[in-house]
BALUM-60500 format. One line per field, with one value per residue: x, y, z negated of N, C-alpha, C in turn; residue number from 0; residue in one letter. Coordinates in steps of 0.2 Angstrom, whole numbers. Layout:
N
npx <- X/...
npy <- Y/...
npz <- Z/...
capx <- X/...
capy <- Y/...
capz <- Z/...
cpx <- X/...
cpy <- Y/...
cpz <- Z/...
i <- NUM/...
aa <- a/...
//
This chain:
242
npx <- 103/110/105/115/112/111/122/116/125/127/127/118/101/83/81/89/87/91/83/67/65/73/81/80/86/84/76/72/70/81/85/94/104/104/101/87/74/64/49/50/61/52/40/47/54/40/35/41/39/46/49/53/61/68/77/79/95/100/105/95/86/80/66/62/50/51/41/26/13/-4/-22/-34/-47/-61/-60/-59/-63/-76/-81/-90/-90/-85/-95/-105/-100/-100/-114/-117/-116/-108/-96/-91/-82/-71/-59/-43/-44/-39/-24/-10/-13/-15/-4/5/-1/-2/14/17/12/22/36/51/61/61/54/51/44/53/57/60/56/42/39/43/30/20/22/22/8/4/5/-4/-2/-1/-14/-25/-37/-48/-55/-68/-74/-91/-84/-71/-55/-50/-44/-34/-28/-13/-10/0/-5/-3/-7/-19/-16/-15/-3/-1/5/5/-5/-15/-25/-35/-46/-56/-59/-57/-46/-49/-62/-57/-49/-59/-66/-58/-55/-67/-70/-59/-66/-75/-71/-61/-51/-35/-28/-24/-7/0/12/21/18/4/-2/-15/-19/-21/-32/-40/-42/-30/-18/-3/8/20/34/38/25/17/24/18/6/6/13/2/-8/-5/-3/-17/-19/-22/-36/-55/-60/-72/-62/-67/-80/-88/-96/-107/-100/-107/-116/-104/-110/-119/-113/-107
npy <- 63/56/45/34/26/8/-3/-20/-36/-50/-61/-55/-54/-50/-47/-39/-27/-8/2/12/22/28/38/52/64/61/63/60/47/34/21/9/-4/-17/-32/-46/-48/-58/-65/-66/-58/-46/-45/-44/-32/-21/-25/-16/-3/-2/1/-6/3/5/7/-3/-2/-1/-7/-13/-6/3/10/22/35/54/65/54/50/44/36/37/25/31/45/46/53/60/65/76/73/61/53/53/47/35/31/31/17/8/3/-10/-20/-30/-41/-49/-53/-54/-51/-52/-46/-33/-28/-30/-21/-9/-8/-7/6/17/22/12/16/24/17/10/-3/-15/-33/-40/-37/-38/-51/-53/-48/-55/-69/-64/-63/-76/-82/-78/-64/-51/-40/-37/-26/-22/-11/-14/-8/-9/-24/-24/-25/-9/-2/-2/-6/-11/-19/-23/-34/-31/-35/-25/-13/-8/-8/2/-1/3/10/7/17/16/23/35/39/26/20/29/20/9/12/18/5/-1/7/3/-9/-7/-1/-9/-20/-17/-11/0/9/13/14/26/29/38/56/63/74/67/57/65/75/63/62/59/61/70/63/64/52/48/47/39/25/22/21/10/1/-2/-7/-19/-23/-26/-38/-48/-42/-51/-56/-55/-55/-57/-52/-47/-34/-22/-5/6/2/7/18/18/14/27
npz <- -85/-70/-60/-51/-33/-35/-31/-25/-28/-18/-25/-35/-42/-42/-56/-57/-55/-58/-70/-66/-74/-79/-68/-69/-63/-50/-40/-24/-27/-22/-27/-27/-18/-4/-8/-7/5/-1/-8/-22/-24/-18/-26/-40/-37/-36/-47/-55/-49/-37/-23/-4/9/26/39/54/57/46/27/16/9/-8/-18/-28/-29/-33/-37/-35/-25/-28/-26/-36/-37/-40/-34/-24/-5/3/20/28/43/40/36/42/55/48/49/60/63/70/65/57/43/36/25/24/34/48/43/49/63/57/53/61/71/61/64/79/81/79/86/91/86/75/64/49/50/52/59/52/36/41/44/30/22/29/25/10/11/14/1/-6/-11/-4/3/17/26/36/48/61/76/86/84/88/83/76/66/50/37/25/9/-6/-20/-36/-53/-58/-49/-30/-22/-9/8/23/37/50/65/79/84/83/62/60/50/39/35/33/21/14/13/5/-7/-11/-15/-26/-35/-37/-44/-54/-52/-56/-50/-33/-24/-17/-13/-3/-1/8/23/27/18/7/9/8/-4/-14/-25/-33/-43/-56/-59/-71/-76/-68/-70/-83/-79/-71/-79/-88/-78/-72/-83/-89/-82/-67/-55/-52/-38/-23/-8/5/10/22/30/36/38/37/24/13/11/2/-10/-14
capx <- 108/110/106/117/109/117/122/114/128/125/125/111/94/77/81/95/84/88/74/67/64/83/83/76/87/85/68/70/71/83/89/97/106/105/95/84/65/61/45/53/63/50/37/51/53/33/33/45/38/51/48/56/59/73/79/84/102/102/103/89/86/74/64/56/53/45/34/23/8/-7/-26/-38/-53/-66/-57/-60/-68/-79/-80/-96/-89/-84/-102/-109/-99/-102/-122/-118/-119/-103/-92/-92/-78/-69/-55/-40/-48/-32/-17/-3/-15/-15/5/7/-2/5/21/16/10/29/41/54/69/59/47/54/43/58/54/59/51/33/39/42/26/18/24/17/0/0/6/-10/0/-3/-21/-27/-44/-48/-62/-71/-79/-92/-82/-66/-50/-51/-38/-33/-21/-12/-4/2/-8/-1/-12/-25/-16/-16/3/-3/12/5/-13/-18/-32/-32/-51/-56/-59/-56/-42/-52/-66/-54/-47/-65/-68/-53/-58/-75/-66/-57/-72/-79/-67/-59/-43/-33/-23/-20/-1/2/19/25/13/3/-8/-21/-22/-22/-36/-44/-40/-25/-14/5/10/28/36/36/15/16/28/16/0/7/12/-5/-12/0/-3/-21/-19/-27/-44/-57/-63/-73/-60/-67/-86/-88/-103/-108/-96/-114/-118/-101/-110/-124/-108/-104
capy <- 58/54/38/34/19/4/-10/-26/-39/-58/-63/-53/-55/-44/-46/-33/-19/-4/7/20/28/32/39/58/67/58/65/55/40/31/16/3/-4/-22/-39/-48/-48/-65/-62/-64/-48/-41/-44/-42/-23/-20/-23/-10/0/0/-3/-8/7/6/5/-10/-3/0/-11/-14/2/2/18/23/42/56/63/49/49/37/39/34/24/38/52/46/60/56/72/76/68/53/50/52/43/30/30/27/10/5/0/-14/-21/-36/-40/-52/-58/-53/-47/-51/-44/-25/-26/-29/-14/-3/-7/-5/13/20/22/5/19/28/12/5/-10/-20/-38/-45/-35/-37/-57/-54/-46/-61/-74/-62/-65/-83/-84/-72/-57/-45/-41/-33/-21/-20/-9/-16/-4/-14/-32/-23/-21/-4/2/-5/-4/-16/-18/-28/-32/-35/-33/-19/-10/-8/-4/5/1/4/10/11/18/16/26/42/38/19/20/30/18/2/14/17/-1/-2/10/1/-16/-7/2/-13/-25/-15/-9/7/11/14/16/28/30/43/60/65/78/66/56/71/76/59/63/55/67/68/61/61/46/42/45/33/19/24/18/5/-6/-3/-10/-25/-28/-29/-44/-49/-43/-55/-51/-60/-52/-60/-54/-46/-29/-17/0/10/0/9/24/15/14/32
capz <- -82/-64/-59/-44/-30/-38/-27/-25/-23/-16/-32/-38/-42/-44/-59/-58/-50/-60/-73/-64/-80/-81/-64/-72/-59/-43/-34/-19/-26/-20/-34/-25/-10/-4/-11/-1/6/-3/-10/-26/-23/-16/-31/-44/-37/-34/-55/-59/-45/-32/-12/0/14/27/48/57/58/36/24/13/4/-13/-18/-32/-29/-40/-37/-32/-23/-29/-27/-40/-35/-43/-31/-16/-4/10/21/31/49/40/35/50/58/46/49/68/62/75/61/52/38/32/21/26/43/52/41/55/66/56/51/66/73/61/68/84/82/76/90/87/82/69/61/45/50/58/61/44/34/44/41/23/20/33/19/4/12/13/-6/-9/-16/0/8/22/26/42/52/67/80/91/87/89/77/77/60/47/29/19/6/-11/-26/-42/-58/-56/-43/-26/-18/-1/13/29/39/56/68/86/84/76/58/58/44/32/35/29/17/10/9/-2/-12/-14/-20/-33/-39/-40/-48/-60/-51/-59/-45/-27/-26/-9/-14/-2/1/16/23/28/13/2/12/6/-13/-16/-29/-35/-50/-60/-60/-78/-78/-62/-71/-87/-74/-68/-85/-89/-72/-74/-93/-87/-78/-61/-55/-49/-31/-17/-5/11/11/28/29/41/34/32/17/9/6/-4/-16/-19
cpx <- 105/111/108/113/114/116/120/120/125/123/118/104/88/77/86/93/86/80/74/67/68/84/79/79/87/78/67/71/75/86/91/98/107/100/93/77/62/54/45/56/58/43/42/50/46/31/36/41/40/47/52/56/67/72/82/92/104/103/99/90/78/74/60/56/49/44/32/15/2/-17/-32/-46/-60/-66/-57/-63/-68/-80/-86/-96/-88/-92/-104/-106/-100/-108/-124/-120/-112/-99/-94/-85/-76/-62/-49/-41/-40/-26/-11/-6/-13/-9/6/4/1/11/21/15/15/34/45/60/67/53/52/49/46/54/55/56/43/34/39/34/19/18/21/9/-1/2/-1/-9/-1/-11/-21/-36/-43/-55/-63/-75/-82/-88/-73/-61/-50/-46/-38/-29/-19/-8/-2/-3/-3/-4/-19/-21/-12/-9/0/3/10/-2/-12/-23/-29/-40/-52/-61/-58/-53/-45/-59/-61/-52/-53/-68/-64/-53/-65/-71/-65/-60/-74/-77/-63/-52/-42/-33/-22/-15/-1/7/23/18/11/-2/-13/-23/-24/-29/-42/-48/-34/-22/-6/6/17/28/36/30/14/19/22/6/0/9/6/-10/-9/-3/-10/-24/-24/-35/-48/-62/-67/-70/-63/-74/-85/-95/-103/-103/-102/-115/-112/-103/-115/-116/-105/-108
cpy <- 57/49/36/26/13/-2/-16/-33/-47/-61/-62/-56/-51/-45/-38/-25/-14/0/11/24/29/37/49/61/66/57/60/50/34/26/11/0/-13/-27/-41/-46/-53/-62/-61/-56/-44/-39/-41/-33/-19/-19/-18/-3/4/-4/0/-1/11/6/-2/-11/-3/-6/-11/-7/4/10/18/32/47/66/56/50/43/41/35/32/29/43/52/51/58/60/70/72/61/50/49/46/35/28/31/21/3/2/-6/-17/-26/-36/-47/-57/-57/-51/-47/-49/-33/-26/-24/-20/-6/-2/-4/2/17/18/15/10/23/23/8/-4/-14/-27/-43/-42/-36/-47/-57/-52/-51/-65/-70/-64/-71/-86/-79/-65/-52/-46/-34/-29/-19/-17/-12/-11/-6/-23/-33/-22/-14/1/-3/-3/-11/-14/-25/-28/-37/-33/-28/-15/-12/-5/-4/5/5/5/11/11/19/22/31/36/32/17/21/24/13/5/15/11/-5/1/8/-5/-14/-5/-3/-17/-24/-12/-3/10/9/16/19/30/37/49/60/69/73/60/59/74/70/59/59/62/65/66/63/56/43/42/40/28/18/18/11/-2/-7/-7/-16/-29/-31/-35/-44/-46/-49/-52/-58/-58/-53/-58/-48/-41/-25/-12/3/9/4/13/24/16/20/38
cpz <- -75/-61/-51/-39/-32/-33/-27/-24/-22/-20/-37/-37/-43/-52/-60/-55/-57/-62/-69/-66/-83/-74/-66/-66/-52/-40/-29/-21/-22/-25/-31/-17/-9/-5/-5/2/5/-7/-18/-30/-21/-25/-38/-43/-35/-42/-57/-53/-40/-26/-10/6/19/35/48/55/50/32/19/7/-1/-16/-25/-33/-35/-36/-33/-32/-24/-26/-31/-37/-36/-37/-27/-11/3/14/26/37/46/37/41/55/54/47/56/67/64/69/56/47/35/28/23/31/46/50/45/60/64/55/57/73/70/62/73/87/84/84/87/84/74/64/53/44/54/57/56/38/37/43/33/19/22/25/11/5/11/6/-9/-12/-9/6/14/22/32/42/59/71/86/90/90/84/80/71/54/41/26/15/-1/-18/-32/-48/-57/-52/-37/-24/-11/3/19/31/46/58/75/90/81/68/55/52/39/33/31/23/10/8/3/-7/-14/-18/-23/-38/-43/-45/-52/-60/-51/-54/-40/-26/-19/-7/-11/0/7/17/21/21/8/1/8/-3/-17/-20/-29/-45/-52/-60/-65/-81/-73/-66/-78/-83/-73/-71/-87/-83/-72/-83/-93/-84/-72/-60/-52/-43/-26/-12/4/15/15/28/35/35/32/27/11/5/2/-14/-19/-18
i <- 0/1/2/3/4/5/6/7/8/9/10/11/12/13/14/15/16/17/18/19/20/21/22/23/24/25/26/27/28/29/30/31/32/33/34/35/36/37/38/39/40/41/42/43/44/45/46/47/48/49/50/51/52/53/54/55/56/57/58/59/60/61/62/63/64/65/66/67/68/69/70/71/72/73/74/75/76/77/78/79/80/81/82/83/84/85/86/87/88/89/90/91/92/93/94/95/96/97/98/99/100/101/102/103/104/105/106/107/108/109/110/111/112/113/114/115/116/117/118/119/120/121/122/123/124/125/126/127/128/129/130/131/132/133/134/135/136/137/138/139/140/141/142/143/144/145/146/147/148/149/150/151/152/153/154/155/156/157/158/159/160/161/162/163/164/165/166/167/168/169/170/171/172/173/174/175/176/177/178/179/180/181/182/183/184/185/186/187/188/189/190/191/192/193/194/195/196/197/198/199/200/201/202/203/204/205/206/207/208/209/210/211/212/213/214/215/216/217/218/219/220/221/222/223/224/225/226/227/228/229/230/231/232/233/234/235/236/237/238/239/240/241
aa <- x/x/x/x/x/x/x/x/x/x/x/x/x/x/x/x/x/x/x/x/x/x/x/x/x/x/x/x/x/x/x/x/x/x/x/x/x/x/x/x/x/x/x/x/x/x/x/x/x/x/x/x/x/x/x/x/x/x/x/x/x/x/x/x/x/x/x/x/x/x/x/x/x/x/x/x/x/x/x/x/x/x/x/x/x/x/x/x/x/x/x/x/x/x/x/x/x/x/x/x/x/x/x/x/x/x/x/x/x/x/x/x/x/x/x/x/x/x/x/x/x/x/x/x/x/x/x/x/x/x/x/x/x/x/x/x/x/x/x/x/x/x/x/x/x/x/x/x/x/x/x/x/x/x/x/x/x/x/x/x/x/x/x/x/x/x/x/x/x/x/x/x/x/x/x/x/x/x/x/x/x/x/x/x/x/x/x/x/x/x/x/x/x/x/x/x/x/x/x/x/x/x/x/x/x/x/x/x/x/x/x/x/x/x/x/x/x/x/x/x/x/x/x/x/x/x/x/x/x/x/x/x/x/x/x/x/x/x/x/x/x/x
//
């Protein structure tokens, strides 16, 4: 069966998001057209494991696609340059120091005609922050922001939105400290949602959608991790960790 994008009307609510585990012939994931960016809507579709991913000029356009790209904290892969450049010492690491500082950059990075981080989405993800549902991982090089990644946390996984690096390797360094957190605190899943060389490169893999939705009740059912997300290290110290 072919699950066509179903319209969100004004009326609606994240309750009315479409199963993704009806959409069997719908690869690119497109399930739904409309709703809001209240953080309701946005957790609401983050449970079912749909995101948000659209232009200025669109209307709010929700995805769940298939394959889907995740990367398991075990599978990480640290590649000879990224060591070294770890055991410079220049990097150092923190966790939710700046969040509208890295949204913000990785907006900044994307041309404004080709960025689905328009200005209400990087507000809606803003206000997920200060509810505690989205964190950030930044790198520092010398005392500088230097890359970064965020994303959303709901149960044991990690939905990945966005990264950037203004440095060689910055992002995977913030991207390694995310993957140490989860190591540590017991989280299933890094969601990376869409493929890509360079995180492939990292170890991230593809899934089918109904082994991802399959994941994802499981890292939900589990309930919350407990983390000290704030504590602040040299990055060197990461590779004590793997």
């Amino acid at each position: 069966m072919t699950l066509r994008p179903k319209l969100l009307l004004p009326s609606s609510t994240a309750e009315d998001f479409p199963d993704p585990a009806l959409a069997l012939d719908n690869p690119n994931g497109l399930l739904a057209v409309g709703g809001e960016l209240t953080p309701a809507w946005l957790l609401g579709a983050y449970q079912k494991g749909i995101f948000p991913w659209f232009q200025e000029e669109e209307p709010i356009l929700w995805w769940c696609p298939d394959p889907r790209a995740i990367l398991l904290p075990g599978e990480f892969h640290i590649s000879r340059s990224l060591r070294k450049t770890l055991r410079r010492g220049h990097f150092s690491v923190t966790v939710d120091a700046c969040f509208d500082q890295v949204i913000g950059n990785c907006a900044a990075i994307r041309p404004a005609a080709e960025t689905w981080l328009t200005p209400r989405m990087i507000d809606a993800y803003r206000e997920l922050h200060r509810l505690g549902h989205a964190h950030s991982v930044e790198a520092w090089y010398d005392g500088e922001l230097s890359g970064g990644v965020y994303g959303v946390v709901i149960g044991r996984m990690f939905f990945g939105e966005s990264m950037f690096s203004s440095r060689t390797d910055a992002s995977k360094i913030a991207l390694l400290k995310l993957v140490t957190l989860a190591r540590e605190t017991g989280m299933d899943v890094i969601d990376c949602q869409i493929p890509s060389r360079h995180l492939s490169s990292l170890g991230s893999r593809l899934v089918p959608r109904r082994e991802f939705l399959k994941l994802l009740d499981t890292a939900v059912d589990r309930g919350p991790v407990a983390t000290d997300w704030y504590r602040p290290h040299q990055a060197a110290e990461l590779l004590l960790k793997f």
